[in-house]
Wavefront OBJ file of the C-alpha trace (Angstrom):
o trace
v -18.404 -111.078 -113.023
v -20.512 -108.830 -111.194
v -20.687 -104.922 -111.986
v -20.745 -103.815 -108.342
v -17.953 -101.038 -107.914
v -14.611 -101.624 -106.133
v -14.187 -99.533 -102.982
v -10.988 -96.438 -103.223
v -8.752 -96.512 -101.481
v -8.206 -92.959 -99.826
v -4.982 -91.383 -99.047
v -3.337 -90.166 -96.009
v -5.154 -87.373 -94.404
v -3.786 -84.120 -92.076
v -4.882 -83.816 -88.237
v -6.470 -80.537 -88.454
v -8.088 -80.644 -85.500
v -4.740 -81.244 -83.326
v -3.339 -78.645 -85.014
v -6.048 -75.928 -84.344
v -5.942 -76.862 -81.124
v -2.064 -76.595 -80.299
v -2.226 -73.081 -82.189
v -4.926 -71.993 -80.332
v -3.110 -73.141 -77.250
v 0.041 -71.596 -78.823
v -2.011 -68.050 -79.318
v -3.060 -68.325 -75.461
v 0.302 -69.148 -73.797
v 1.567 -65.980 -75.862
v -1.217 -63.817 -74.818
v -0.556 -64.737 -71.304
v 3.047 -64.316 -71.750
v 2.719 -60.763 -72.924
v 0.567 -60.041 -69.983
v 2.812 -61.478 -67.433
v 5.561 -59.503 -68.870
v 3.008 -56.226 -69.050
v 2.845 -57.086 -64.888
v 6.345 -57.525 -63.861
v 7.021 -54.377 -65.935
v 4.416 -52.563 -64.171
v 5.106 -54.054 -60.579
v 9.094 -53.150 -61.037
v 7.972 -49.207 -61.435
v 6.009 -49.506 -58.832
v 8.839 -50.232 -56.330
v 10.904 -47.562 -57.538
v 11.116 -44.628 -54.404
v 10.117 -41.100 -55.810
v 11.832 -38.396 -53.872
v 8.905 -35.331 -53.945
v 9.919 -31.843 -52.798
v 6.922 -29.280 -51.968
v 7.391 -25.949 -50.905
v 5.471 -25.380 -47.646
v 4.896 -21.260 -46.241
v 5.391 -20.946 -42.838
v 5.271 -17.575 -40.628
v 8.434 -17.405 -37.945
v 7.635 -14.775 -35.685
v 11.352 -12.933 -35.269
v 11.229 -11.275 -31.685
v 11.814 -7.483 -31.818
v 14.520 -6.691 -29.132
v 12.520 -4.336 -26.566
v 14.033 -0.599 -25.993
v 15.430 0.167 -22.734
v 13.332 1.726 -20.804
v 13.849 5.846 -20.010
v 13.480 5.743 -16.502
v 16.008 2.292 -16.015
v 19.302 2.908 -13.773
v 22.883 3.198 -15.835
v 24.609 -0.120 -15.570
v 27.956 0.478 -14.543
v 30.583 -1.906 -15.631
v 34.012 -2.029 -13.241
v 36.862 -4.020 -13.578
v 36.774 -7.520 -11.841
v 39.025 -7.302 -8.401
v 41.889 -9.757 -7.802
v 41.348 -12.825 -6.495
v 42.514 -12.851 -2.387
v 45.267 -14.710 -1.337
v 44.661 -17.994 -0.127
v 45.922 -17.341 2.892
v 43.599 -14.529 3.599
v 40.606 -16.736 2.659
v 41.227 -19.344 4.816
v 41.760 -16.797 7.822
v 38.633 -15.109 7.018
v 36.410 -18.371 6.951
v 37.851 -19.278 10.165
v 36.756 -16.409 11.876
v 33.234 -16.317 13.570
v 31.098 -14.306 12.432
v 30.503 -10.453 14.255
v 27.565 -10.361 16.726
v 25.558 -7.153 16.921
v 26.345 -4.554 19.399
v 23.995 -4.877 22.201
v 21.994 -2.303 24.282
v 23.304 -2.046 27.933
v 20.551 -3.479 30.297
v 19.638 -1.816 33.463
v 21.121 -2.930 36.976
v 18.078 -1.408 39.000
v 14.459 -3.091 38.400
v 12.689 -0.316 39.886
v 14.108 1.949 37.125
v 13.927 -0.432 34.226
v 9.868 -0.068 35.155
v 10.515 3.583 35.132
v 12.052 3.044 32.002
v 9.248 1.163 30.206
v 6.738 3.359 31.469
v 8.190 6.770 30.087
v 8.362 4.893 26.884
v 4.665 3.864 26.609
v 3.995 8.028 27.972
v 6.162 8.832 24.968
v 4.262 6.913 22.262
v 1.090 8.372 24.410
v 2.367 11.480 23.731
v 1.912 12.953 26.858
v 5.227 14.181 27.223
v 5.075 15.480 30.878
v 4.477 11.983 32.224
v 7.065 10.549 30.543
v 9.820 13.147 31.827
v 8.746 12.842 35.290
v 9.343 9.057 34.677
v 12.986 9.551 33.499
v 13.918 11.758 36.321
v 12.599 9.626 38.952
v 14.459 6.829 36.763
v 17.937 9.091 36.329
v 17.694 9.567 40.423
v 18.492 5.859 40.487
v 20.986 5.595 37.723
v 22.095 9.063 36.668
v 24.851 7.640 33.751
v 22.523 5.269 32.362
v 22.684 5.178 28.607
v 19.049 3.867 28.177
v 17.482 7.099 30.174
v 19.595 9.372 28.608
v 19.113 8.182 25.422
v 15.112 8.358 25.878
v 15.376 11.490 27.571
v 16.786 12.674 24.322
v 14.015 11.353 22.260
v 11.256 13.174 24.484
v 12.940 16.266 24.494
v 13.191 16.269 20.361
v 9.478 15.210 19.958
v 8.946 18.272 22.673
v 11.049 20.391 20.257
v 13.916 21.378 22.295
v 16.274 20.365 20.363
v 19.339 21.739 22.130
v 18.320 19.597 25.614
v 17.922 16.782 23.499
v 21.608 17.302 21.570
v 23.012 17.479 24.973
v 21.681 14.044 26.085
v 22.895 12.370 22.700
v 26.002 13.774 22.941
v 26.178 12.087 26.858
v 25.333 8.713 25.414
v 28.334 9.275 21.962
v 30.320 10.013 25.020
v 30.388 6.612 26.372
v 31.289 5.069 23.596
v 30.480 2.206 22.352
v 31.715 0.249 25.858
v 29.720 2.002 28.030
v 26.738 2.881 25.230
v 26.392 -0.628 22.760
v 23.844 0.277 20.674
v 23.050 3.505 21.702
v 25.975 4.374 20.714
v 25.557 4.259 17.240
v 22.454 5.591 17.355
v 23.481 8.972 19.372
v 25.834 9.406 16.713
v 23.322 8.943 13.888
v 20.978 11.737 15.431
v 24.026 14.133 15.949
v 24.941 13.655 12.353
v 21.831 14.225 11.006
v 20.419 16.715 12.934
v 16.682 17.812 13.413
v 14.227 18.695 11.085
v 11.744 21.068 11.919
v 8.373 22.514 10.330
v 8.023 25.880 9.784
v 4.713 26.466 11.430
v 4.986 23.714 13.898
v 3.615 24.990 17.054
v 2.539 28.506 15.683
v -1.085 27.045 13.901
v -2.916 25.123 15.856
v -6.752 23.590 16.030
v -8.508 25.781 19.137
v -11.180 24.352 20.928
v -13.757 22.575 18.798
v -17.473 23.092 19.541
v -20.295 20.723 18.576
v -23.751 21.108 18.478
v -25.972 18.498 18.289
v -30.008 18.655 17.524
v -31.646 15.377 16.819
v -34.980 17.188 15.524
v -33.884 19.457 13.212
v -36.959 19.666 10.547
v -34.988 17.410 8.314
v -32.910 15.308 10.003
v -30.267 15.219 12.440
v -28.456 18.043 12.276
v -24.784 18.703 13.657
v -22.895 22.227 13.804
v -18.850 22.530 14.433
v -17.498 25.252 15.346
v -13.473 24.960 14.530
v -11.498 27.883 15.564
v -7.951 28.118 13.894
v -5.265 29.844 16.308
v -2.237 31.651 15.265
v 0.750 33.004 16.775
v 1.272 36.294 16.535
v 3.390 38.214 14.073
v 3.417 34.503 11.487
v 2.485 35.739 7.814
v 0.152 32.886 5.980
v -1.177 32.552 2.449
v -4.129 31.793 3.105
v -4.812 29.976 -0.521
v -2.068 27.076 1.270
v -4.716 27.079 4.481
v -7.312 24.313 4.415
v -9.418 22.049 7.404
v -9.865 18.881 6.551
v -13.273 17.431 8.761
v -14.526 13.069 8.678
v -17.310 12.647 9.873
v -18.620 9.185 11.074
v -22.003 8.084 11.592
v -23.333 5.127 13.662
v -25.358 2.286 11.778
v -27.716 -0.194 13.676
v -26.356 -2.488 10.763
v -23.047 -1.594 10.322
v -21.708 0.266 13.474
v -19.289 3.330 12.700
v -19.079 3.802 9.300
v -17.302 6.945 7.430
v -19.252 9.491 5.676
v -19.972 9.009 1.803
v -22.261 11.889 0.887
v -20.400 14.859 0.652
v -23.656 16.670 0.052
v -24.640 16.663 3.522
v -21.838 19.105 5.039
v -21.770 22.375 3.879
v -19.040 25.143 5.313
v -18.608 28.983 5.732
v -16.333 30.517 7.319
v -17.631 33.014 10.130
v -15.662 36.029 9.125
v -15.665 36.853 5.747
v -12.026 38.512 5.758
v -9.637 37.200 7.455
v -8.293 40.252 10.208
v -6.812 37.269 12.852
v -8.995 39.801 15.933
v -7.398 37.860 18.962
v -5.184 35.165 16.985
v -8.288 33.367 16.035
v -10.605 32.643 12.979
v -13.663 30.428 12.971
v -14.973 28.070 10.509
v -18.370 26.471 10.693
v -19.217 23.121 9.443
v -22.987 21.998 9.212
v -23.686 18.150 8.715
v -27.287 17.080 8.264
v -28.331 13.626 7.969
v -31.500 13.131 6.551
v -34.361 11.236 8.056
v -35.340 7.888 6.292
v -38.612 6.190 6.138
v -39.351 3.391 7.758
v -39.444 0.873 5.175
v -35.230 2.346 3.838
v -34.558 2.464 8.246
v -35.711 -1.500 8.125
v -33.437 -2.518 5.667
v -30.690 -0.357 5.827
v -30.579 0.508 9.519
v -30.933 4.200 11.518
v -27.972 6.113 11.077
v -27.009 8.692 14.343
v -23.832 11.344 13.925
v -21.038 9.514 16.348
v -18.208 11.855 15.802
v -15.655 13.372 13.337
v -11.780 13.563 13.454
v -10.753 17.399 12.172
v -7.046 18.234 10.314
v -5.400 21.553 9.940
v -3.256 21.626 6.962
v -0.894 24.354 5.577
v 1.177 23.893 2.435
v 0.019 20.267 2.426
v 1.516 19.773 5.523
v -0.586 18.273 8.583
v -0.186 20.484 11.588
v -2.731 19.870 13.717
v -5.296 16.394 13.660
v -8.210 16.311 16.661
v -10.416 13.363 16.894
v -13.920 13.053 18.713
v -14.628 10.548 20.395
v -10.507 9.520 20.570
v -10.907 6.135 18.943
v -11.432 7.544 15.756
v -7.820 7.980 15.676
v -7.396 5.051 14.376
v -9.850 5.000 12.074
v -8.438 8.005 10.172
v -5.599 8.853 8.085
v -4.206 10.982 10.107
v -2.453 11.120 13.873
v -4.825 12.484 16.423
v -2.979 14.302 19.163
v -3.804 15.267 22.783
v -4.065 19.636 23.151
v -1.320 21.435 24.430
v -3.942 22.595 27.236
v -4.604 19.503 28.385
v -8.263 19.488 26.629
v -9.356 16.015 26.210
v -12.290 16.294 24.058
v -14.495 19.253 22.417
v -17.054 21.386 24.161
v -20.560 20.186 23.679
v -23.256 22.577 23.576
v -27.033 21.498 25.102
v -29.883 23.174 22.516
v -32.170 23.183 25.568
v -29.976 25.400 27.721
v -29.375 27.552 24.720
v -31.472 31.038 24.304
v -35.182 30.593 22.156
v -33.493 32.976 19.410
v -30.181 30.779 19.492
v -28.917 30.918 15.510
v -26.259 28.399 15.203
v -25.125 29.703 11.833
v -24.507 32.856 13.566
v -20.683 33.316 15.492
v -21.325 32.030 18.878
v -20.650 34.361 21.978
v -20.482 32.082 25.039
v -20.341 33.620 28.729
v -16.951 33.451 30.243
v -15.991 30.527 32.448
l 1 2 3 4 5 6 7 8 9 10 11 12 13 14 15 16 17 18 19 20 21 22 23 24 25 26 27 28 29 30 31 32 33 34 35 36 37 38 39 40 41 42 43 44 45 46 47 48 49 50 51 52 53 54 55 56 57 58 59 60 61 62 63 64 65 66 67 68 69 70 71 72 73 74 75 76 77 78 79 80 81 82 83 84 85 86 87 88 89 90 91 92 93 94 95 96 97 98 99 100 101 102 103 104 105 106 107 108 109 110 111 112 113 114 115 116 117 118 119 120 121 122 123 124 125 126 127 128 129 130 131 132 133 134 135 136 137 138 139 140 141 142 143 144 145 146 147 148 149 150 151 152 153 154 155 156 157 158 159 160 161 162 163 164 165 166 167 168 169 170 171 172 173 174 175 176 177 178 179 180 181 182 183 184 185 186 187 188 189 190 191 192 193 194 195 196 197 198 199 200 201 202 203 204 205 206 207 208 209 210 211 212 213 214 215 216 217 218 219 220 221 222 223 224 225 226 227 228 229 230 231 232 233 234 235 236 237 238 239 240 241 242 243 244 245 246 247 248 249 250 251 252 253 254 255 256 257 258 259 260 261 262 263 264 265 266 267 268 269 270 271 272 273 274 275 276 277 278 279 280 281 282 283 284 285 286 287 288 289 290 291 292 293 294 295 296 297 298 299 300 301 302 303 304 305 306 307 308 309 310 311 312 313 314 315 316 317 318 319 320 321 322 323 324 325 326 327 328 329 330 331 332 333 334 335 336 337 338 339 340 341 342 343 344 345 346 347 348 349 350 351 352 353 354 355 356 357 358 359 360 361 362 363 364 365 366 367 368 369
């Protein structure tokens, strides 16, 4: 028999590697399993809705209600009328509605022209004109409403005030058949009367003298002579007296322009107190324009007095308003009117006729014409 040793037989043996394997596998699935749950748990809070409230400042600007004013009107509250019938309503709507009264026309042509023309004398103010136009007019038509009615107004811009009540109360007379218009006009003056200034036609603007010299040693030089007139036995203050003068100049440039440098006009009046010898006081206005070089003449043009438009004033009041030339009238802020006299314009005086020793600053004693 042979000594070689017999081969064991070895018992059953354990899969270890399976098994480290399925718990490893094991150990993974749980791992994952955990973080899967981890997720859903964190994904489910995330869906819940959070309902945040903040407290935001704001500013509201409240509107202050405003105080009534001192000066506003009192409100007055009255109880709300009845309504109208219906009846009365429906009449009312029915009816047309009233046409204004008119103003009777004239029948004659040749006195409607009359007419028309005594009007535009009126506005003129040359009063005489216009009342010789109404009577030749009234010769034609003597109960016309139209020329009574404007023979009214002539007479109360005259000042006769009684003539001119008695030709209002004519035209009230007719009534408003014969009158239209006019008629309710007449009645209007009549009710309200006239109203009159004090000194109206007792201070007046005399006759205004100008002299011109063109070579005065600096400039042009101009010299008015304005003589106030009053009637006799009328007291004045003579603090409320005052002359108002505008002076306009001629441009190459511009053409008539108003004064703007005071400082060229200086004023004195010729007596120093105020004794009214004849009715009559004098004040004297000197305007110089000075000369300009040629370069300042180039640009700005050469300036030449052209005329000045003079107002007597009392209390404020405008009495008196003379403008030279006339078209300054309606450059000016106040009314220009025509003399009483008949005057059209103010006396010039020629420095060449004048004596050698002439002193315009003195009070000027002219021959009588």
């Amino acid at each position: 028999m042979s000594n070689q040793p017999k081969p064991r037989i070895a018992g059953p043996t354990l899969p270890v590697f399976p098994i480290a394997c399925w718990a490893l596998g094991a150990m993974a699935f749980a791992q994952l399993l955990v973080v899967g749950v981890a997720l859903a748990a964190r994904f489910e809070s995330t869906r819940q809705v959070r309902i945040v409230e903040k407290e935001v400042t704001k500013l509201v600007m409240v509107p202050t209600p405003a105080k009534p004013a001192a000066t506003a009107e009192v409100v007055v509250a009255r109880a709300p009328l009845p309504d109208p019938p219906l009846a009365a309503v429906a009449a009312a709507a029915s009816l047309p509605p009233p046409s204004p009264l008119p103003t009777p026309a004239l029948s004659d042509p040749r006195a409607e022209q009359l007419l028309t023309e005594a009007r535009q004398a009126r506005v003129a103010g040359d009063m005489g004109l216009a009342i010789v136009k109404l009577e030749e007019a009234r010769g034609r038509l003597p109960e016309d409403p139209n020329i009574q009615f404007e023979l009214g107004l002539v007479h109360e811009a005259m000042g006769v005030f009684d003539t001119a009540t008695g030709y209002y109360e004519k035209v009230f007379q007719m009534g408003v058949a014969g009158a239209g218009l006019l008629y309710s006009r007449a009645a209007e003056k009549l009710r309200d009367g006239f109203e009159t200034e004090v000194l109206l036609g007792k201070l007046a603007l005399g006759h205004v003298r100008i002299l011109n010299d063109p070579h005065y040693e600096t400039g042009q030089r101009v010299v008015l002579s304005i003589p106030v007139q009053k009637a006799p036995g009328v007291e004045l203050e003579l603090k409320d007296l005052s002359i108002s003068v505008e002076f306009f100049n001629r441009s190459t440039r511009d053409g008539i322009i108003p004064l703007e440098d005071k400082s060229w006009v200086s004023e004195k009046w010729v007596s120093e107190r105020f004794e009214w010898a004849g009715g009559e006081e004098t004040l004297r206005m000197t305007y110089v324009i000075p000369k300009r070089d040629q370069a300042t003449e180039h640009l700005f043009g050469e300036r030449t007095y052209y005329g000045q438009v003079v107002s007597l004033m009392y209390n404020g009041e405008v009495l008196d308003v003379q403008a030279w030339p006339r078209d300054l009238a309606a450059r000016s802020r106040q009314k220009a009117t025509i003399a009483p006299d008949g005057r059209q314009g103010p006396e010039f005086l020629d420095k060449d006729n004048l004596p050698p020793d002439f002193d315009p600053n003195q009070a000027m004693v002219l021959p009588p014409r």
